[in-house]
Each structure stands twice: as structure tokens, then as C-alpha cells.
C-alpha positions as CSV (number, residue, x, y, z in Angstrom):
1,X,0.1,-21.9,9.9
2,X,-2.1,-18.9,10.4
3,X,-4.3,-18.3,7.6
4,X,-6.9,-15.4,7.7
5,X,-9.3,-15.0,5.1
6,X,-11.8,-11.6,4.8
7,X,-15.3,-11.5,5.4
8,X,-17.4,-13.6,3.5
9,X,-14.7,-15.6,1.4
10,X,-14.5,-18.6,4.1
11,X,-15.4,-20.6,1.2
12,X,-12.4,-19.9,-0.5
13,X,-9.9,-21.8,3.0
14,X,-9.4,-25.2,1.2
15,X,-8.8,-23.9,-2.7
16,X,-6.5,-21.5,-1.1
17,X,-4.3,-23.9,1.2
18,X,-4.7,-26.3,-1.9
19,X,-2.9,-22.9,-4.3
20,X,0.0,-22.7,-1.7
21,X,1.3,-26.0,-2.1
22,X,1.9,-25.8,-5.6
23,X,2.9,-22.0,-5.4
24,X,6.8,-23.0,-6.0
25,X,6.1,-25.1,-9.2
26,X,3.4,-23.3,-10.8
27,X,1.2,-19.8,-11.6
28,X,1.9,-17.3,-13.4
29,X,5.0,-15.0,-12.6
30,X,4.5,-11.2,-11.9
31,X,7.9,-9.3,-12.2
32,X,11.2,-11.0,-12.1
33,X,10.5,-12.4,-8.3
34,X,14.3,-11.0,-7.3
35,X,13.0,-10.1,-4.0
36,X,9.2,-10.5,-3.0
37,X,7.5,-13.3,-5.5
38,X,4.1,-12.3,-6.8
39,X,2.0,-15.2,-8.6
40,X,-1.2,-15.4,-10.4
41,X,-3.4,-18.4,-10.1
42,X,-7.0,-18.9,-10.9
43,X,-8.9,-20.3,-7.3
44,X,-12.2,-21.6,-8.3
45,X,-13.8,-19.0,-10.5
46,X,-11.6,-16.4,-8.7
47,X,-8.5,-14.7,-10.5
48,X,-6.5,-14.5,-7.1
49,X,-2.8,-12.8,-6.7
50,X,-0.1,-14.2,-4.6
51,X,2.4,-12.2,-2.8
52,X,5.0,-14.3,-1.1
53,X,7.3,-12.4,1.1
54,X,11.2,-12.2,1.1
55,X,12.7,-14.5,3.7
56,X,13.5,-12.0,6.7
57,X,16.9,-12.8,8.7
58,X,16.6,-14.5,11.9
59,X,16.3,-11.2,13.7
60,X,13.7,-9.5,11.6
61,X,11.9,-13.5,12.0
62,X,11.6,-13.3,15.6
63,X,10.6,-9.5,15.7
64,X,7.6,-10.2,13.1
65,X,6.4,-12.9,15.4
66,X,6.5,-11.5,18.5
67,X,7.0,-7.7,18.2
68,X,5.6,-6.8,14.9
69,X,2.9,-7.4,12.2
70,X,3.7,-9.2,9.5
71,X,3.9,-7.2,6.3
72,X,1.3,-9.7,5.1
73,X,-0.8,-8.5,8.2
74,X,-0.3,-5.2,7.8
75,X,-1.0,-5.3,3.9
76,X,-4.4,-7.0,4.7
77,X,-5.3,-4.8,7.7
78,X,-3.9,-1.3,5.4
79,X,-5.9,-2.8,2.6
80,X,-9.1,-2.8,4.4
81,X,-8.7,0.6,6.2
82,X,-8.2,2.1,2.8
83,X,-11.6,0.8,1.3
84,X,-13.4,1.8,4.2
85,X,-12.4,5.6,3.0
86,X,-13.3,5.1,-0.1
87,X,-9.6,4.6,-1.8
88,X,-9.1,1.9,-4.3
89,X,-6.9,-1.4,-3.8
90,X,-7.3,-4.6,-5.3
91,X,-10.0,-6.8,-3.2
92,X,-8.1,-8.2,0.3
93,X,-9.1,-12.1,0.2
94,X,-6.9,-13.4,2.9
95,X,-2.9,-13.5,4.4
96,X,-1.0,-16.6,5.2
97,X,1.8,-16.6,8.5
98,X,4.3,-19.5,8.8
99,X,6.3,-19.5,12.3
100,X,8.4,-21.9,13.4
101,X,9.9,-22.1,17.0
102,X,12.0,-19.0,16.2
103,X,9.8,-16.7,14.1
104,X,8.3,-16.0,11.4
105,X,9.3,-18.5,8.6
106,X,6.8,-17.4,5.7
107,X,4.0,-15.3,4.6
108,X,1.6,-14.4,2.0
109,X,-0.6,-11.7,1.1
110,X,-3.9,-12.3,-1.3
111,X,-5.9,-9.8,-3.6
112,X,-8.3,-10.4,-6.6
113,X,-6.0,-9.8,-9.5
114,X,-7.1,-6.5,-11.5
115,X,-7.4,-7.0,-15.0
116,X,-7.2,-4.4,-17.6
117,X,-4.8,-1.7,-15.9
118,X,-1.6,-0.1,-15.9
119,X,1.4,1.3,-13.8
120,X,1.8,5.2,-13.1
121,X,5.5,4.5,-14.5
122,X,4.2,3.8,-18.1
123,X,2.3,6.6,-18.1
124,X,4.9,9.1,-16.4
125,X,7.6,7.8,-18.8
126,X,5.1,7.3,-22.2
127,X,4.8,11.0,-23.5
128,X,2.4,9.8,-25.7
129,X,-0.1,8.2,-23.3
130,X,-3.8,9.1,-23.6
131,X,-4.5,11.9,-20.9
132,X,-1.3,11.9,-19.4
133,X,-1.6,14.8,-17.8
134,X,-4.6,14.6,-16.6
135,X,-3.4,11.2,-15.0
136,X,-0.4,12.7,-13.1
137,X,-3.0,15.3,-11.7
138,X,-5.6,12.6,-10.7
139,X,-3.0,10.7,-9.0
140,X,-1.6,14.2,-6.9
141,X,-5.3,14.6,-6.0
142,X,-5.2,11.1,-4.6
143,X,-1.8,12.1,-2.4
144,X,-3.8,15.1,-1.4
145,X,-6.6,13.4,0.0
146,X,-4.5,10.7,1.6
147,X,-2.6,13.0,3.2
148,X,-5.5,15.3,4.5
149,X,-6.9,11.8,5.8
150,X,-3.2,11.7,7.4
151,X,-1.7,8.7,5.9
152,X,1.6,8.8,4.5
153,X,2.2,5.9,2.1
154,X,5.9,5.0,2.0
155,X,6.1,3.3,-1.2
156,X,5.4,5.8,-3.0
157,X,7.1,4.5,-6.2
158,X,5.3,4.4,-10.0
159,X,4.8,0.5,-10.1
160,X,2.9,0.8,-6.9
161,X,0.2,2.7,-8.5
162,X,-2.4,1.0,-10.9
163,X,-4.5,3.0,-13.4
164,X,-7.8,1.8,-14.4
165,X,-10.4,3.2,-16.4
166,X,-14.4,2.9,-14.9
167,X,-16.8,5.0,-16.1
168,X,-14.9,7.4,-18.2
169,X,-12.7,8.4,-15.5
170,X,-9.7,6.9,-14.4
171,X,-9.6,5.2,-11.0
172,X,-5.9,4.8,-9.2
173,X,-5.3,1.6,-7.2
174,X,-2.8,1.6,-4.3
175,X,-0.8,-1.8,-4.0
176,X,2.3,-2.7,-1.7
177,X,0.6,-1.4,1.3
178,X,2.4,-2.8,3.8
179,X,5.0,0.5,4.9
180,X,2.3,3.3,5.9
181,X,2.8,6.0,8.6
182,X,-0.7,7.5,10.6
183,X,-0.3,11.3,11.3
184,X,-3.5,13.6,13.2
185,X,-2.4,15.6,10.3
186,X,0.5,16.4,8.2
187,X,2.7,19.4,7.8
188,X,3.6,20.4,3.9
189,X,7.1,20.0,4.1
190,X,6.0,16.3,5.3
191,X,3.6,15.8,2.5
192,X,6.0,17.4,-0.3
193,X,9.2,14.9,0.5
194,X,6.7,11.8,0.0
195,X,6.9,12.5,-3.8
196,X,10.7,11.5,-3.5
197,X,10.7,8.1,-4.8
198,X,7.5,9.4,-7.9
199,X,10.6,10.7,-10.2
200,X,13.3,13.2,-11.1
201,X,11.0,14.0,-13.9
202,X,11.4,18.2,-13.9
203,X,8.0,18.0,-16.4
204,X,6.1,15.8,-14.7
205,X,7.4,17.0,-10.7
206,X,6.4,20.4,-12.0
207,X,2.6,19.2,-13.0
208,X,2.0,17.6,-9.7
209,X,3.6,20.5,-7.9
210,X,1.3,22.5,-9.5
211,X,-1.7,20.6,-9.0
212,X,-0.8,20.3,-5.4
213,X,-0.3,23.9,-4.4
214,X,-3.7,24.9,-6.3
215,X,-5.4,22.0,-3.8
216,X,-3.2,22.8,-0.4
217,X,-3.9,26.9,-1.2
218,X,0.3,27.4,-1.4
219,X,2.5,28.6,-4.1
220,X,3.3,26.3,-6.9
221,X,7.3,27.5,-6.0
222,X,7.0,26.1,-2.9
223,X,5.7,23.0,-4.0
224,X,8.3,22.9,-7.0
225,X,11.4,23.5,-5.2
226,X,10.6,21.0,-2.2
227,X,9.8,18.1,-4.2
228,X,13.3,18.4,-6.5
229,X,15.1,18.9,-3.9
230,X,13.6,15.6,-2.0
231,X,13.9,14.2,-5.5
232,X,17.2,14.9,-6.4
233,X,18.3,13.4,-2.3
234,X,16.7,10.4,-3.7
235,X,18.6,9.9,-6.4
236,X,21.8,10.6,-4.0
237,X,20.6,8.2,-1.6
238,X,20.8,5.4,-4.4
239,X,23.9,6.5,-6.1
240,X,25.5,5.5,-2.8
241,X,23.5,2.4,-1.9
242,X,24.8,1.1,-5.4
243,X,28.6,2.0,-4.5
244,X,27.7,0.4,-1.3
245,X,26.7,-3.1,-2.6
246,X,29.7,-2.6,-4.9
247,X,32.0,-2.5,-2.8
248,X,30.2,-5.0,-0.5
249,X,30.5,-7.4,-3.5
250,X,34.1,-6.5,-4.5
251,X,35.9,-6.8,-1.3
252,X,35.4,-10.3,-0.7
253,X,36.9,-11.2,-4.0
254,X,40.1,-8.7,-3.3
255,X,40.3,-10.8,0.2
256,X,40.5,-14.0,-1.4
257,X,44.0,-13.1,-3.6
């Protein structure tokens, strides 16, 4: 086992190994656990989230341990980059490799859990949210910078985005950090097609585009028609991935008679 913890947390090593033996049988569930399990547990004073990894298959096992950080590496090492330039994630407290003689068997990523928040998809989806707007533009403003800082974050999903007010204003933290790109800089057409996975939303693509063109000195047009049209490949793209599995489900059955 490999088992890194973050600066000043070492006394945290044994209530931590002591959490991930009973991580099957008990803590609280985040999400329906269908492909990476999230847990809560409380870790001796410390509200601490679990983020157990999908199994990889034996190829993807071997590359991640002898090729490849883990995603658990990568999400402690990403996390850690990002607060040093002054972006919000929840607290890095320590990830967790198993290997066997193959690869990589296991691994876990561990944050502070942050209380009192919510996802960018209840307030892109919730017309009636308290400074919506005003939320959608806070969170292009937080693209902008990350890409004028010339990180492109892949997971660029609504659930991967949690909204917190501090001090009467309302602070975005980034989580799922593991699938990051690292550009000297980034073109716009690059930086407009990483809003593909946000939504199809027309109203709310056409607030960010907006926002964005008024921050990046561009037309809102631009902006506008770059992002639908990633969008709308988007929503291709997983039209087919679902008659994919479909089909990947139904010909075995079709086989078998």
C-alpha cells in the first residue's frame, strides 16, 4: 500500500488506514456508487470524503503502475496546484495506491467534505434559484481565468462544480480533478469547445457566451455559435454511445437463441 497524506495531516495515517477497512460496510453514500464510490466518514474531528476508484482492466492496471499516475495521484497533485493559484477545491488530505504484482489494484482520493453547498446543475436547471445568473457568470469568469492560467479541465460537467456562499459572494469549488490538460496558452476555439459537456441550455450557453466574449474582448456571436455547436456534438456523441451499449447488450442475447 502506498498511502500519502498532505502536509501537516501525518496525524491523521492511523484513523485513516483504520476508515479504509471498514469503507465496504459503512459511511455514508454520495451518489449511487455505479461507477466511482464516493463515502463520507467522520475521522477524528475531521468530516473526511472518500473517493474510491473504478476497478481499471488489467491493461489500464499495469499502465497506472508503471506508466501513469494514478487518478488518485493526479487528483491530489491537481488539487494542490489549483490552491496554490488561488482556485477553490475541497482540502487534499491524502490518496491511497494498492498494486499487486500486475498493477494497480486500488485507489483512493481524500478531501475535507464541504458542507453547506450546491452543484452548478441545480442552479442551471432551477429557474428559480437565488442569483442565478449571476452564478452562471461567476462560474464563466472562473473558466476564463483557468484558461488564461492555461488549464483545461476536462470534466467540465455541472455536478463537478460546487457553489458555496463566503462572505456574500459565492465561491465555485472544482472537484473530479483528475482529467486536466496544461497549455502555454490556449486558443479560443480551444477554450469555447470546453463548455461542451456544461449543457444544451440555449438560455444559459447564451449567458456564459456572453460573459465570455465581454472578458476574452470577442464578439458574443462568436462565442454563441462555437459553444452550441460543441454542445449540440456533445449530445451526438452520447446519442451514439447509448445505441452503442444497446446494441453491445442486445447482441449477446440474439446469439444465444
Amino acid at each position: 500500500m502506498k498511502l500519502i497524506i498532505a502536509e501537516g495531516l501525518s496525524q491523521y495515517k492511523d484513523d485513516i488506514l483504520s476508515t479504509l477497512k471498514k469503507f465496504k460496510s459503512e459511511g455514508t453514500l454520495i451518489g449511487n456508487g455505479s461507477r466511482n464510490v464516493i463515502k463520507i466518514f467522520d475521522v477524528n474531528g475531521m468530516h473526511l470524503n472518500f473517493k474510491s476508484f473504478k476497478q481499471h482492466n488489467i491493461i489500464n492496471r499495469h499502465v497506472y503502475k508503471f506508466y501513469r499516475k494514478s487518478k488518485a495521484h493526479r487528483s491530489f497533485e491537481y488539487a494542490h496546484m489549483l490552491i496554490s493559484k488561488n482556485y477553490h477545491t475541497p482540502r487534499p488530505v491524502a490518496y491511497i495506491e494498492n498494486h499487486d504484482f500486475i498493477g494497480l489494484t486500488s485507489s483512493y482520493y481524500i478531501t475535507e467534505q464541504l458542507e453547506d453547498v450546491w452543484t452548478l446543475d441545480r442552479v442551471i436547471y432551477d429557474h428559480s434559484f437565488a442569483d442565478r445568473e449571476e452564478i452562471i457568470k461567476e462560474y464563466t469568469r472562473l473558466m476564463f481565468s483557468l484558461h488564461n492560467d492555461g488549464i483545461q479541465f476536462l470534466d467540465n460537467s455541472p455536478n463537478n462544480f460546487l457553489i458555496r456562499k463566503e462572505d456574500n459572494k459565492y465561491s465555485i469549488y472544482l472537484v473530479d480533478l483528475n482529467r486536466m490538460n496544461f497549455y502555454d496558452s490556449i486558443h479560443l476555439d480551444k477554450r469555447l469547445k470546453n463548455f461542451a459537456r456544461l449543457t444544451n441550455s440555449p438560455e444559459v450557453i447564451e449567458i456564459i457566451a456572453e460573459e465570455y466574449a465581454h472578458l476574452y474582448g470577442t464578439s458574443k456571436d462568436i462565442c454563441l455559435k462555437s459553444i452550441m455547436q460543441a454542445a449540440q456534438k456533445q449530445v451526438t456523441r452520447r446519442k451514439i454511445k447509448k445505441v452503442l451499449k444497446l446494441y453491445k447488450y442486445l447482441i449477446p442475447k440474439f446469439s444465444n437463441h
